[in-house]
KEBABA-168909 format. One record per residue (C-alpha): residue number from 0; residue in one letter; x, y, z. Coordinates in steps of 0.02 Angstrom, whole numbers, plus 50000, padded with zeros to 5 digits. Layout:
BEGIN
(NUM a (X Y Z))
...
//
This chain:
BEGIN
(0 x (50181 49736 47475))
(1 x (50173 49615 47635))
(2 x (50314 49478 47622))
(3 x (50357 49344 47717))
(4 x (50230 49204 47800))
(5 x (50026 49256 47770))
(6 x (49954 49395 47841))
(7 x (49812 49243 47878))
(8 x (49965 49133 47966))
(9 x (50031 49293 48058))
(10 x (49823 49348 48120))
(11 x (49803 49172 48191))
(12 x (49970 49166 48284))
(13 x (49938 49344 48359))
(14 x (49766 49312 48394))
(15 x (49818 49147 48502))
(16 x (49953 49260 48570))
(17 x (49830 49396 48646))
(18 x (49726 49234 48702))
(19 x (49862 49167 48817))
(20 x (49891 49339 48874))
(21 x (49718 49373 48904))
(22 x (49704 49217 49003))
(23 x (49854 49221 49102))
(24 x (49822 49413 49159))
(25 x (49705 49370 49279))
(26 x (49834 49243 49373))
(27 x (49953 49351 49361))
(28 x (49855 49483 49459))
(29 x (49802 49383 49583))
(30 x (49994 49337 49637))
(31 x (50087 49476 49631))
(32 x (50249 49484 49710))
(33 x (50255 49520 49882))
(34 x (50318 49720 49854))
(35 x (50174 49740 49743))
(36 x (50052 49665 49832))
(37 x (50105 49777 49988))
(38 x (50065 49936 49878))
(39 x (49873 49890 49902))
(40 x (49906 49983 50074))
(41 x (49868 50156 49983))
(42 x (49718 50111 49882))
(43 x (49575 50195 49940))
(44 x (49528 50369 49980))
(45 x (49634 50484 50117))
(46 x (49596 50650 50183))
(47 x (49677 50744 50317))
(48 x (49755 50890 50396))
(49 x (49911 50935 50450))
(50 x (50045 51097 50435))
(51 x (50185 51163 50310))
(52 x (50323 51246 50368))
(53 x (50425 51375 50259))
(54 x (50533 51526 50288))
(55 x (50493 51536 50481))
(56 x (50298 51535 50429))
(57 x (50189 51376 50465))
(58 x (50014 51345 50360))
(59 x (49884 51240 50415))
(60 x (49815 51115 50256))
(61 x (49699 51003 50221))
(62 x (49693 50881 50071))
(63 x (49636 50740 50006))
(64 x (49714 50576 49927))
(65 x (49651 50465 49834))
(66 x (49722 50284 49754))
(67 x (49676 50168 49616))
(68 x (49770 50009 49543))
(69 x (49853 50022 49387))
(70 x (49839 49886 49238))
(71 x (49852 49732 49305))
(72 x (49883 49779 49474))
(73 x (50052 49821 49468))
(74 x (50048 49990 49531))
(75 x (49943 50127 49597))
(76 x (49907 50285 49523))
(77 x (49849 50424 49657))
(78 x (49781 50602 49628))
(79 x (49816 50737 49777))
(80 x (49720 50899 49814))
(81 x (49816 51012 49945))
(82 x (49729 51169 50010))
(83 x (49808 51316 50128))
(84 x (49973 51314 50032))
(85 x (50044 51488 50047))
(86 x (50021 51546 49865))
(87 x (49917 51433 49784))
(88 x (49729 51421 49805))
(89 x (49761 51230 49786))
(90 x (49891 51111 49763))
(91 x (49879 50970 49638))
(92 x (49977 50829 49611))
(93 x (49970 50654 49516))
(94 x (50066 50483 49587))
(95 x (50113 50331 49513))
(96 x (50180 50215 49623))
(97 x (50290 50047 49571))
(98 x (50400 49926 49623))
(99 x (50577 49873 49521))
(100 x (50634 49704 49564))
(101 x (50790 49716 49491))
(102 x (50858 49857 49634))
(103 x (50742 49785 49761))
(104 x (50651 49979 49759))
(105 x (50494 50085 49759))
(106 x (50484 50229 49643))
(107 x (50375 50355 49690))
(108 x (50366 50468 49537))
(109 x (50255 50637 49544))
(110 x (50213 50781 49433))
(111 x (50137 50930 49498))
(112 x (50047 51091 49463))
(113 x (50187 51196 49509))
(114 x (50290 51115 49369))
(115 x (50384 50987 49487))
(116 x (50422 50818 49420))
(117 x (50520 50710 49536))
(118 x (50575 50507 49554))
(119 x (50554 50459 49741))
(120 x (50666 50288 49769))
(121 x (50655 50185 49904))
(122 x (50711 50045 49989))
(123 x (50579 49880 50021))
(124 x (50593 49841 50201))
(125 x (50540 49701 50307))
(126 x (50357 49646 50264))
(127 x (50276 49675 50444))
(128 x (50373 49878 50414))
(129 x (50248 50008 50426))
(130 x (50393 50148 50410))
(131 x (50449 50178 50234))
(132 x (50583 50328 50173))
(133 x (50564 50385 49999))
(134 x (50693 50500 49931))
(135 x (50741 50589 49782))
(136 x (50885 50706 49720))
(137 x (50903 50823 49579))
(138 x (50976 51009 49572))
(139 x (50889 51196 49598))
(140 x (50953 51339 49521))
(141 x (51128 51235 49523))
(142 x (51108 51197 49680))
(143 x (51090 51009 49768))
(144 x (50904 50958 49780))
(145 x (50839 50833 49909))
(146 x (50664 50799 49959))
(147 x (50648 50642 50097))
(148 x (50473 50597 50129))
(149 x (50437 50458 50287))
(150 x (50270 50378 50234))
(151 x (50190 50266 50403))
(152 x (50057 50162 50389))
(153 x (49966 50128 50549))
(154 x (49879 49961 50581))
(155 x (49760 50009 50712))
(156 x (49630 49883 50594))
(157 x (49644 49805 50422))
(158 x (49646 49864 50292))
(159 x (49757 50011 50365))
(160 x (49655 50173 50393))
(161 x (49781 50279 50457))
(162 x (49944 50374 50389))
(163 x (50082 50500 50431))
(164 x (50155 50565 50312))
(165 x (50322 50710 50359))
(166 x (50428 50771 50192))
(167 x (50563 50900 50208))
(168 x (50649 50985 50051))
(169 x (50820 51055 50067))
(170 x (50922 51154 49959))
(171 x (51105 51149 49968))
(172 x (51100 51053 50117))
(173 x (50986 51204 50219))
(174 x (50810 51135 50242))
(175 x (50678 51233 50149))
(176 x (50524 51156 50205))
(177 x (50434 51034 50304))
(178 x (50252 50965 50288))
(179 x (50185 50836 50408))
(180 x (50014 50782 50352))
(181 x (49890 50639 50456))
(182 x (49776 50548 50346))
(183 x (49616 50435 50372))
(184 x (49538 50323 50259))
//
């Protein structure tokens, strides 16, 4: 049995509540903080080339990645297809990227079809910074984890159509591997 004010009185005060929510969305959207708004940089469809290193062995690959806004702009989810990988006919990933004001940091997180899930943090720089540094840590067979990924975005015209992007795993300190990938848009 429903107690407490009408199920009428409660409809009408969540019905103006997803109004005003409706309504505000929109302006909400349109100024987003300036972290956020800096994440439009990756919307859009890249493809490129570029090499992996691993084990004294280098691969040439090729992939292709490509960026969408979340809800209410406050993120971008990417999807990434990787061929030439040693081992795998192709390598998949999904991205969500997002910004936490409380640190001041990106997060970067990724889950991938070789059964990686990692948190990339990093640091917001300087608005006119091209350069950004994500990083994350975790553990491999008990031993230290770190993957550092340098994301540039070149300005040679806007909206940016060019990016490097260089990440290098190590394991107990000993780098593992190390992928440097150009991109066009």
């Amino acid at each position: 049995m429903f107690h407490g004010p009408s199920r009428q009185g409660v409809m009408k005060t969540l019905t103006t509540l997803l109004t005003t929510l409706a309504l505000a969305t929109p302006a909400l959207a349109d100024n987003l903080p300036d972290p956020v708004a800096r994440l439009n940089a990756l919307v859009g469809t890249w493809k490129g080339t570029g090499t992996l290193a691993m084990g004294g062995a280098t691969a040439n690959i090729a992939g292709t990645w490509t960026c969408k806004r979340t809800s209410a702009k406050f993120g971008v989810l990417c999807t990434v297809k990787i061929t030439g990988v040693p081992g795998l006919p192709v390598y998949e990933e999904t991205d969500l990227f997002g910004y936490e004001p409380g640190s001041g940091t990106y997060h970067w997180a990724s889950v991938t079809n070789t059964g990686d899930t990692h948190d990339h943090v990093a640091k917001v720089g300087p608005a006119d910074a091209t350069k950004i540094q994500y990083v994350y840590t975790g553990t491999v067979d008990t031993k230290p984890f770190k993957e550092v990924i340098d994301m540039e975005i070149l300005t040679t015209k806007k909206p940016s159509d060019t990016m490097v992007v260089r990440g290098e795993t190590f394991i107990g300190g000993a780098s593992m591997s190390v992928m440097t990938v150009k991109l066009r848009k």
